[in-house]
C-alpha positions in Angstrom: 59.4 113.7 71.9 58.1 117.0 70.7 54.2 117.8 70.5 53.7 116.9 66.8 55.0 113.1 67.6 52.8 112.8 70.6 49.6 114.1 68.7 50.4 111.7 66.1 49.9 109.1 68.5 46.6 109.7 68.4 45.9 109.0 65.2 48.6 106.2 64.6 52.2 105.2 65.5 54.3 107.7 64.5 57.0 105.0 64.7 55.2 102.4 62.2 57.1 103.6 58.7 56.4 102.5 55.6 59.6 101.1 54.3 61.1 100.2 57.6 60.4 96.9 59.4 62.1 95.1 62.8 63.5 91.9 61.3 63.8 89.7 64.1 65.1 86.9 62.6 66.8 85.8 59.5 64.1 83.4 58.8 61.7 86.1 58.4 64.0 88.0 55.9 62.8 88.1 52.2 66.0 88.5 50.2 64.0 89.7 47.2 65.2 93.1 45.7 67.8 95.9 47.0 67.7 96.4 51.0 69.7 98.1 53.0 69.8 95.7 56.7 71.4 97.4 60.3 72.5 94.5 62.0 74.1 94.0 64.7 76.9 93.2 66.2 79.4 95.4 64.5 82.2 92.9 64.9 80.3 90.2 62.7 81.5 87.6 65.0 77.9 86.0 65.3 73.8 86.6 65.6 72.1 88.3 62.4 75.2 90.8 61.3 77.3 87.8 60.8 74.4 85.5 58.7 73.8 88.1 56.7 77.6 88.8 55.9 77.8 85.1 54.7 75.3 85.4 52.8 76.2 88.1 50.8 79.7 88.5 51.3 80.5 86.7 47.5 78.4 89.4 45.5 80.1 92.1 44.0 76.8 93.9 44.1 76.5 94.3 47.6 78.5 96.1 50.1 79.3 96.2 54.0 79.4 99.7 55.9 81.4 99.2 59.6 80.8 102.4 61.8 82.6 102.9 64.4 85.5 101.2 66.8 85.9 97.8 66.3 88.4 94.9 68.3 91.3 93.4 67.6 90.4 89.8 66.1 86.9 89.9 64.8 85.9 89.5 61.2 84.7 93.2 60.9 88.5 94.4 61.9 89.7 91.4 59.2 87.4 92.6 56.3 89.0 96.2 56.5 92.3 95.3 55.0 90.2 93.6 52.0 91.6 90.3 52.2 90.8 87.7 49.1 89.0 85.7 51.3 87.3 84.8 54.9 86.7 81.8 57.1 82.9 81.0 57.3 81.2 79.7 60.8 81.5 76.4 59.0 85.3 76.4 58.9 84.8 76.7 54.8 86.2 79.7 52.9 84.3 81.9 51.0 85.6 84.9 48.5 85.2 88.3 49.4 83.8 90.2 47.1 81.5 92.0 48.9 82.7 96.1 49.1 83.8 97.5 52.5 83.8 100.7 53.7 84.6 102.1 57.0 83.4 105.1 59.0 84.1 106.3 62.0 81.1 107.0 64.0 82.7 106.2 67.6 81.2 108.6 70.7 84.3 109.5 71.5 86.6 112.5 71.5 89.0 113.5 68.9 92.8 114.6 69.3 92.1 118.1 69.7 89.3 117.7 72.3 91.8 114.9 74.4 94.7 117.3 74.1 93.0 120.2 75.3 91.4 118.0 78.0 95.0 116.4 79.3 96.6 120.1 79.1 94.0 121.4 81.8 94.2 118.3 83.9 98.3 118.4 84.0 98.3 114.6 84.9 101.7 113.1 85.6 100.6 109.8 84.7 98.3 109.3 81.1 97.9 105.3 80.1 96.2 105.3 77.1 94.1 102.2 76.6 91.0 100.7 74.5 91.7 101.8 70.9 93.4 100.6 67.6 96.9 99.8 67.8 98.2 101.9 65.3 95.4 104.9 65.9 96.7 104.6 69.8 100.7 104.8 68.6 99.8 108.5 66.6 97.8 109.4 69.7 101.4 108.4 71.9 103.3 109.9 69.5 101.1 113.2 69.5 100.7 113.6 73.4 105.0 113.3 73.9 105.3 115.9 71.5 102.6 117.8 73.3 103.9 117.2 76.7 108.1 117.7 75.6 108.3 120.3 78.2 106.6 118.3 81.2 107.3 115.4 83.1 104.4 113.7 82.1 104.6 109.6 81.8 103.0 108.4 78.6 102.4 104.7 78.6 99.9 102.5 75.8 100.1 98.7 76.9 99.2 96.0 75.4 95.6 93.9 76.8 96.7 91.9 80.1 99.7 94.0 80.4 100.2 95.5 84.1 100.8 98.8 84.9 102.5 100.2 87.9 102.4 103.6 88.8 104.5 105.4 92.2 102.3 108.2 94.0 104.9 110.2 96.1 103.6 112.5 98.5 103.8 114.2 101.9 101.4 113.5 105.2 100.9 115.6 107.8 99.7 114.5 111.0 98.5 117.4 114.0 98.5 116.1 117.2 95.6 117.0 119.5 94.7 116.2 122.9 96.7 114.4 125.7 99.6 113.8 122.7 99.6 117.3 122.2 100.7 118.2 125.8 104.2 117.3 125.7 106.9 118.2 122.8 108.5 114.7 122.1 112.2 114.9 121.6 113.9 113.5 118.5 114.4 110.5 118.3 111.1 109.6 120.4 108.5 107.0 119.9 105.4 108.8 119.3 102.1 106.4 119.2 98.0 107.3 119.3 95.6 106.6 117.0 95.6 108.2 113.8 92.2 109.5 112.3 91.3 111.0 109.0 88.9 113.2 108.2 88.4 114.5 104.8 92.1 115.2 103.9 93.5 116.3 107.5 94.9 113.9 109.3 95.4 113.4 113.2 97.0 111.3 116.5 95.3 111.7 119.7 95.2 109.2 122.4 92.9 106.5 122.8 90.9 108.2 125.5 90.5 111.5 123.5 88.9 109.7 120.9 85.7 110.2 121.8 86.2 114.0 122.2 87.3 114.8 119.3 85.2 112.3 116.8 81.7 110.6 117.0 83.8 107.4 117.3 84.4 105.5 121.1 86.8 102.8 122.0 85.2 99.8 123.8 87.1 96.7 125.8 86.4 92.9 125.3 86.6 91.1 128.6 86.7 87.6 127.8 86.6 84.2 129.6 87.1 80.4 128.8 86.9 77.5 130.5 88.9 74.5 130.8 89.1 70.8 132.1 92.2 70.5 134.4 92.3 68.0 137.3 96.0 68.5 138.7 97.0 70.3 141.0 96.4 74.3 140.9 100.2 75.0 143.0 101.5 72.6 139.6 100.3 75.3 136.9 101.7 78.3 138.8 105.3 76.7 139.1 105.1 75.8 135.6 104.0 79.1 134.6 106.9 81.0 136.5 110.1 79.1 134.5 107.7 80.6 131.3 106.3 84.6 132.7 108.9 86.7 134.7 105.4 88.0 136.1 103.2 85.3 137.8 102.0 86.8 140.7 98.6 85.6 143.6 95.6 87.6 143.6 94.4 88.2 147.3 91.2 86.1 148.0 88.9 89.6 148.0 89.8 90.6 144.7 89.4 86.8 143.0 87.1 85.5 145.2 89.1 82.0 145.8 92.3 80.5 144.7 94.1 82.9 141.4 96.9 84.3 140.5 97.3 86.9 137.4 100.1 85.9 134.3 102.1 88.7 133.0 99.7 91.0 134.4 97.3 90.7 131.8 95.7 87.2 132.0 94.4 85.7 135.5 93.9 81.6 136.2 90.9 81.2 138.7 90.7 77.9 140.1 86.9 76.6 139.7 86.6 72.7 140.5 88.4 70.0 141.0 87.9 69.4 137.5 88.1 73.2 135.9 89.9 76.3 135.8 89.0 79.4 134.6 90.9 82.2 132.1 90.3 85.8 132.0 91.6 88.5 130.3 91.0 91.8 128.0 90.8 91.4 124.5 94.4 92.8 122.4 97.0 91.2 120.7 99.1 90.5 123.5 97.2 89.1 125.8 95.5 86.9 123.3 99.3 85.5 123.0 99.6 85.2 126.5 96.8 82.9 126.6 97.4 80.6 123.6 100.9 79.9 125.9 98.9 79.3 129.0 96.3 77.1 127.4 99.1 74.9 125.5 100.9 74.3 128.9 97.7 73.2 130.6 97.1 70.9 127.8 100.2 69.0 128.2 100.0 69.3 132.1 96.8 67.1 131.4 98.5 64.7 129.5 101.7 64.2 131.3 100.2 63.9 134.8 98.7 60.5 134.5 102.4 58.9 133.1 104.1 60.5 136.4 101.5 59.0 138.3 101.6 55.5 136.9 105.9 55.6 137.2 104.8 56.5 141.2 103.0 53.0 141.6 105.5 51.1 139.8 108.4 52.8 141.9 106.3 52.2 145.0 105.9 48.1 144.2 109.7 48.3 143.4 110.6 49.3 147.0 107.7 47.1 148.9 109.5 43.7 146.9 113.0 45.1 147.8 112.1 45.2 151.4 110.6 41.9 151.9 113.7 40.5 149.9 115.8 42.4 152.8 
């Protein structure tokens, strides 16, 4: 606001005009005389636009002014082709009589801004959405012809209509640290971990991470424990027709009876009645151990059968023998 308005306020509302009022409601509207009403919304599918429209829409006398954009489907957009009629809220028809006129008042940029703004951006891609069908199709049209020399993809879809769009583009990766030590030959498996920052892109070796970015690498050791009464010699002979690898661990190194799987997951015998699992966190290993943990499940559960067909067996013989 500029000086004179905020004296004003001094003395009175500079806002409070004389023959200009807030109507809040159509209740409170005196339909007496000529008025001129800005409603809202500009689509006149409901609230105070819409009430009023109804109201008046059968008098030749009075007329409609639309500015601006408005969408596919609503009354507004149906009264600009100046039909004989329109459906009421009430499902009834009314005549249209009413006069329409239609200005374009929309905040947004003309042809000659749009085309001036495309041809300094270059894009190879332009979708064209949110506008009147027909006003969008001379906008196509105009851009193509525009864009003739360029390879420049014009597309204007429909609503709900899917757009795919192929980015094609080269990536170059610098190796740094360790990696960067040896050339690799063609054909050679190169792995690290690959970082970004900004727009470069690089590999380095786990170790080097920390060197050459504020980021660190960390291990998860983890452990479970599980009920298993068998025998600990049963588990490791089971485990060897699975793992090529299923080697003992010397009594210093796991304080009491273990042996390590694949040489990434170790079984530590606990109790009579437990066992322990240990191993570093990574895909691999965590596969290892779903295998181990299955076959200790069903050790449990077929131990007691094999023990049960022992006694049986055992009564068989003693009966045989006194029959002898």
């Amino acid at each position: 606001m500029n000086e004179r308005i905020r004296n004003q306020f001094a003395i009175s509302n500079p806002f409070d005009f004389k023959h200009i009022s807030t109507l809040k409601s159509i209740e409170n509207f005196n339909d007496i005389g000529p008025s001129v009403v800005m409603a809202s919304p500009n689509g006149l599918q409901s609230g105070l636009s819409r009430q009023l429209f109804q109201m008046w829409c059968s008098n030749k006398k009075n007329a409609c002014v639309i500015p601006g954009y408005v969408v596919e489907g609503t009354l507004a957009k149906t009264i600009i082709n100046e039909p004989k009629e329109v459906t009421l809220m009430n499902g009834l028809t009314a005549p249209l009589n009413i006069q329409v006129h239609y200005i374009s008042l929309s905040a947004h940029a003309d042809f000659a801004q749009t085309g001036m703004f495309l041809k300094e951006l270059m894009p190879p891609n332009i979708i064209l959405i949110h506008g009147e069908a027909n006003e969008m199709g001379r906008l196509k049209q105009k851009l193509i012809t525009q864009f003739s020399n360029h390879n420049t993809k014009i597309i204007s879809p429909k609503n709900c209509q899917s757009v795919e769009m192929y980015f094609y583009s080269e990536k170059m990766e610098k190796a740094i640290g360790r990696l960067a030590e040896k050339t690799p030959e063609v054909g050679e498996t190169f792995s690290g971990l690959l970082l970004k920052k900004a727009f470069t892109y690089q590999i380095m070796a786990p170790d080097d991470l920390h060197v050459f970015s504020l980021l660190s690498t960390a291990n998860i050791s983890q452990r479970i424990t599980i009920a298993y009464t068998s025998a600990f010699g049963v588990l490791k002979h089971r485990l060897k027709h699975i793992f090529e690898s299923v080697e003992s661990l010397p009594d210093e190194e796991s304080e009491g009876l273990a042996f390590r799987v694949h040489e990434r997951l170790t079984v530590k015998y606990e109790s009579e009645k437990h066992i322990s699992l240990h191993w570093r966190s990574d895909p691999i290993s965590d596969m290892v151990l779903d295998s181990v943990v299955t076959l200790v499940l069903n050790i449990s559960h077929e131990i007691p059968k094999v023990v049960v067909e022992s006694e049986e067996a055992t009564k068989t013989k003693e009966e045989n023998n006194k029959k002898a």
